[in-house]
N, C-alpha and C positions, 0 to 999 in steps of 0.2 A: 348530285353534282353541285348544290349548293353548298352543302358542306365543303368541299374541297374550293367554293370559288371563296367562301368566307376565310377557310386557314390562308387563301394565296392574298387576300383583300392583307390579312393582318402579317405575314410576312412582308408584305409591301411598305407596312406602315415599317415595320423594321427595319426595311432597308433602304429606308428614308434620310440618308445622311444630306447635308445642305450639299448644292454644287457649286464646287470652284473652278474657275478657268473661261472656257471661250463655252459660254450661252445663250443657247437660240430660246427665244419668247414666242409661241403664238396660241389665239383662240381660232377654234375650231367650232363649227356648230353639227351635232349628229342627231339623224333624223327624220322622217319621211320627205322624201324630192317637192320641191315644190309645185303647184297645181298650175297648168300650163293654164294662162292667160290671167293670173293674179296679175297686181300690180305692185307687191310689195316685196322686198330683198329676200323671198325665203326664208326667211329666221323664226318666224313666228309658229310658233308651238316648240320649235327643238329644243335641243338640252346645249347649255354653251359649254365647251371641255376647255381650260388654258392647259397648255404643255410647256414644261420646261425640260432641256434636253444640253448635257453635258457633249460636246461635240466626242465623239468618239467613245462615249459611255453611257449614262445612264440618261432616263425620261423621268417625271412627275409630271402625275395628270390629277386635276381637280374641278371637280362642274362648279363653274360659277352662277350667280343668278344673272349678272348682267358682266359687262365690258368696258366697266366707267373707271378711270385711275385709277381711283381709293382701293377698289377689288384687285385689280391684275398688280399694281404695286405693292400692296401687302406679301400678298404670295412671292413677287419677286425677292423681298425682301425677305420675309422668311425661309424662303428655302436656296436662298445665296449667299455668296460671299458680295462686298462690296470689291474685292478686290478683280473679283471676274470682269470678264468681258461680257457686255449685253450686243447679241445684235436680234435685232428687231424687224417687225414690218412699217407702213409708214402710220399705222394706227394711234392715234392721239390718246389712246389710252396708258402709253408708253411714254408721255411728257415729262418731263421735271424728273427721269431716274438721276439726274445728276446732282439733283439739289439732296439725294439722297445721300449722297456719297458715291457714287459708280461714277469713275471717273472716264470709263471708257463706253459707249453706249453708239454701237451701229446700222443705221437704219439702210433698209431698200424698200423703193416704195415701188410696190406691183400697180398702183393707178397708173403710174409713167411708164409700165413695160419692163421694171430694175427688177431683175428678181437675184441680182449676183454683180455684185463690185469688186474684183479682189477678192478679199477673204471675206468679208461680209458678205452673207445669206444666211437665209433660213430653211436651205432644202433639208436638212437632217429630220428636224422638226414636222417638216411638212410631209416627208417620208414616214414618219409613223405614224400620222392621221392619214396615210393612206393602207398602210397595211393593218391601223385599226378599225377602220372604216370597211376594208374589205374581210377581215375573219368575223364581223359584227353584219353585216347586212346576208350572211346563213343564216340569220335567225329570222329574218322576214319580220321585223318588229321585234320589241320587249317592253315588257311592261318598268315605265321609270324607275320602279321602286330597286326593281334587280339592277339596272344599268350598271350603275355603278361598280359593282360586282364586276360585269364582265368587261369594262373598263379596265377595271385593275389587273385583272387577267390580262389583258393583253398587254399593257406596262411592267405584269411579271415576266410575262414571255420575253419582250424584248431587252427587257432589263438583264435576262440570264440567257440569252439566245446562245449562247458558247459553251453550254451545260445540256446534258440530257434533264429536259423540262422533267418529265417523267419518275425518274429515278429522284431529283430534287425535290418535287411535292412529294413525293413515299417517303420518303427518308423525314421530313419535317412534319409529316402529316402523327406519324408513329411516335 
C-alpha cells in the first residue's frame, strides 16, 4: 500500500498547477482529541495541514511547522495567482496578502459567529478537512512519518473524485 500511496504522493506533485480564481485559505490541525481537562487549545502535539482549495476544483494540502504569516503567505503565494480571490478565516496569519498584490482578499471571522457573508466563506475548504479527517481517523493513529502520504491521498481522491480512483491509479501506476 505504500507504494501505491508514494506513486499517488508524486502524481499529486504533478498535478500541482497554481490556482486561479475564487480561493478559500485554511489551517487545520490533525490529531489525537484533546485530554479532557487540559487547559490549553488542543494543538499541541498535532500536525498543522494549510489547505488551499479552488472553489469548484481542485485542493493543496501542505503541513506546516507553525501558522505565522511568513509560512501560510509563502504558500499562498506560491501556489496562486495574484489575480485570484482570497477568502479567508479571521486569523492574522492572513494579514498584509494585499501588500502582496491580491487585490481582493475576504475574510469571515468564526470568533463573531460569521462563517458566511454573501459569497465569502470558507465552507469548501472546511468540507475537505472534514472528509479528510473522517477517511483518516480508520487508522486509529499513524505514525507522522507516513502522514503525509495519506494526506496526499486524500487530496488525490478529492482532486479526481469525478473519475474511477481505481482505474486512474492502475493505469498511472503501470
Amino acid at each position: 500500500m505504500s507504494a501505491i500511496r508514494l506513486r499517488i504522493l508524486e502524481l499529486s506533485q504533478l498535478q500541482s498547477a497554481p490556482l486561479v480564481g475564487q480561493i478559500e485559505v485554511d489551517e487545520s490541525y490533525f490529531g489525537a482529541q484533546r485530554v479532557r481537562g487540559k487547559r490549553d487549545r488542543g494543538a499541541r502535539g498535532k500536525t498543522i495541514v494549510f489547505g488551499l482549495l479552488k472553489r469548484g476544483g481542485k485542493v493543496y494540502t501542505e503541513i506546516v511547522p507553525d501558522c505565522k504569516s511568513a509560512t501560510l503567505q509563502r504558500i499562498i503565494k506560491g501556489k496562486t495567482s495574484v489575480e485570484s480571490v482570497i477568502h479567508s478565516d479571521g486569523w492574522r496569519g492572513y494579514n498584509g496578502l494585499v501588500d502582496f498584490g491580491y487585490k481582493k482578499h475576504f475574510r469571515v471571522h468564526h470568533s463573531k459567529n460569521e462563517f458566511a457573508r454573501g459569497n465569502s466563506h470558507i465552507n469548501g475548504i472546511e468540507s475537505f478537512w472534514g472528509y479528510a479527517k473522517n477517511r483518516l481517523v480508520k487508522f486509529k493513529g499513524m505514525n507522522k512519518s507516513v502522514f503525509n502520504l495519506h494526506l496526499k491521498e486524500c487530496e488525490f481522491r478529492f482532486n479526481n473524485r469525478k473519475q474511477n480512483i481505481a482505474w486512474n491509479v492502475q493505469k498511472r501506476i503501470a
